[in-house]
C-alpha positions as CSV (number, residue, x, y, z in Angstrom):
1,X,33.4,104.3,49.6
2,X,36.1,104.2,47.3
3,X,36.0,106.5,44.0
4,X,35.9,104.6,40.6
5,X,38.1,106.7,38.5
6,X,41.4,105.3,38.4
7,X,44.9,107.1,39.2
8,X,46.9,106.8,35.9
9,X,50.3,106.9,37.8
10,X,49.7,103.5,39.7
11,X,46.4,102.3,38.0
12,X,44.4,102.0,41.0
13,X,41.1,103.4,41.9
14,X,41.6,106.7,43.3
15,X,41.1,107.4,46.9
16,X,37.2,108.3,47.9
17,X,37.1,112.3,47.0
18,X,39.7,112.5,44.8
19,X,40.5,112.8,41.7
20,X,42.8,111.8,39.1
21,X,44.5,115.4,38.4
22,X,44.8,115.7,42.2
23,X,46.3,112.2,42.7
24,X,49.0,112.9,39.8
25,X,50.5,115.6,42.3
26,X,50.7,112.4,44.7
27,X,54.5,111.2,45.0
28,X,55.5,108.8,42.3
29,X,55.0,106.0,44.5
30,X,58.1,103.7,43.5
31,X,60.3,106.2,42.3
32,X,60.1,108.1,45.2
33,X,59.3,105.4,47.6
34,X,63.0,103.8,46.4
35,X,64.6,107.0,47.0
36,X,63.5,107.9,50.4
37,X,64.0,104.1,51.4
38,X,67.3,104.7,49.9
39,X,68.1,108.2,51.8
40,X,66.8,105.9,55.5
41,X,69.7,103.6,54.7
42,X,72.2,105.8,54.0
43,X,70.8,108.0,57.4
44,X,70.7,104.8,59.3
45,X,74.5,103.8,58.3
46,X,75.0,107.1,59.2
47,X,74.0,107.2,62.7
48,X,75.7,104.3,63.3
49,X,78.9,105.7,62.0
50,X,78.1,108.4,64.4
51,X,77.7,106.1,67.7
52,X,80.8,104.5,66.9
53,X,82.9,107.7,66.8
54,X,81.1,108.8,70.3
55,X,82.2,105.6,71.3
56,X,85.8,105.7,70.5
57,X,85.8,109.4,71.6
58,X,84.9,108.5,74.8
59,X,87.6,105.5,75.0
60,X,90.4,107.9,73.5
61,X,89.4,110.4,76.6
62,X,89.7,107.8,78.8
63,X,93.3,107.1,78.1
64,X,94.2,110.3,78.0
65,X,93.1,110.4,81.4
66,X,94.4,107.2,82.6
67,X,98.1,108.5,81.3
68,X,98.3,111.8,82.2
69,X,97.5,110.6,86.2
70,X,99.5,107.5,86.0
71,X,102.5,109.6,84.2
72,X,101.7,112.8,85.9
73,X,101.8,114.0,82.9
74,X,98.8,116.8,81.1
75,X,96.6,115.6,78.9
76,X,97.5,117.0,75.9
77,X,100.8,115.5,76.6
78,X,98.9,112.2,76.9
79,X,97.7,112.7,73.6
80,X,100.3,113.4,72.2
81,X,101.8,110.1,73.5
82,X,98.7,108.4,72.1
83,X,99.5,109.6,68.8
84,X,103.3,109.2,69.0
85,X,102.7,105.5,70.0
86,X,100.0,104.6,67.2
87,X,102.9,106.1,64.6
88,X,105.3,104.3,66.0
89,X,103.6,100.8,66.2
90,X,101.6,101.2,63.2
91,X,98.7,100.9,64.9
92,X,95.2,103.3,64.8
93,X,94.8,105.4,68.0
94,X,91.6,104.1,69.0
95,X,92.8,100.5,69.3
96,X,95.8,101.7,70.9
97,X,93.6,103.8,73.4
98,X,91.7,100.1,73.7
99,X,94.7,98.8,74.9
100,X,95.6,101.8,77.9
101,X,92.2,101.0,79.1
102,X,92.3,97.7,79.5
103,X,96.0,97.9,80.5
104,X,94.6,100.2,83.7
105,X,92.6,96.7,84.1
106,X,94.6,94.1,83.9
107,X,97.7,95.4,83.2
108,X,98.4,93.7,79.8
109,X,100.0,95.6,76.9
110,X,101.9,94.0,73.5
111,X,105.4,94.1,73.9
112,X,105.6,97.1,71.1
113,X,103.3,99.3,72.6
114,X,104.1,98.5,75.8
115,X,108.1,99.5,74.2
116,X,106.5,102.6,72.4
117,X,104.8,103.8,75.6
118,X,107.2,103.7,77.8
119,X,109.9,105.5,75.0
120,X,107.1,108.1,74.5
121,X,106.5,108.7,78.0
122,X,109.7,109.1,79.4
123,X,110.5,112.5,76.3
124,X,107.9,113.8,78.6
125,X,108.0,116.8,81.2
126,X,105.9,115.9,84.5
127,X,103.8,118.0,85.8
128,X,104.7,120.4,88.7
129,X,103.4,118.9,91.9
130,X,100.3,120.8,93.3
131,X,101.4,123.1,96.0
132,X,99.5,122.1,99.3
C-alpha cells in the first residue's frame, strides 16, 4: 500500500511508511541523478583510457624485447632507441613500437624508421656474450 502524502521534492506519493520530512533527506533525484550519471561517464572514459595505456605498455615492452635480442643489445638501450627513433621520425613511441612488432612479423618497416633504427642501433654497445 502506497502512502498518500506526497514528497514535495518530486511530487509523488511518498513511499508506503514514509513520510514527507524523511523523503526530503532522499537524493534530489535529477540533480543528483545527472551528476552521478555524469561521474559513470567520465569513470567509464576513464577506464578506457586506462586499457589503452596497458595495451600500449604491453606493445612498447614488447619491442623492447624484440630489439634488445635481435641487437644484442639491453633493454634500456632498446628504449632508448625507441625514443631516439620516435624523435627522429616525428613519430609517437607507441606507433613506432607498433611497427617493431610487426616488423618481427613480417619484416616491414617505413623507409625512415627503418633509416632511424638502423642509425640508432648501430651508436649502441652490444652486450657482452654470456660466458658458457
Amino acid at each position: 500500500m502506497v502512502d498518500q502524502r506526497s514528497d514535495p521534492e518530486t511530487r509523488r506519493p511518498a513511499a508506503e511508511g514514509v513520510t514527507a520530512a524523511e523523503g526530503a533527506g532522499r537524493p534530489a533525484a535529477e540533480g543528483e541523478v545527472a551528476a552521478k550519471e555524469q561521474e559513470i561517464a567520465e569513470l567509464r572514459t576513464e577506464v578506457g583510457q586506462l586499457k589503452h595505456a596497458v595495451r600500449a605498455h604491453a606493445t612498447v615492452d614488447q619491442a623492447i624485447g624484440a630489439l634488445a635480442a635481435i641487437s644484442n643489445i639491453r633493454p634500456e638501450q632498446a628504449w632508448d632507441v625507441l625514443t631516439e627513433v620516435s624523435q627522429h621520425t616525428n613519430i609517437k613511441l607507441r606507433l613506432i613500437a607498433e611497427q617493431v612488432v610487426e616488423w618481427t612479423c613480417d619484416g616491414e618497416l617505413t623507409d625512415d624508421v627503418r633509416r632511424a633504427l638502423q642509425e640508432s642501433l648501430a651508436r649502441q654497445e652490444p652486450c657482452a656474450s654470456p660466458q658458457s
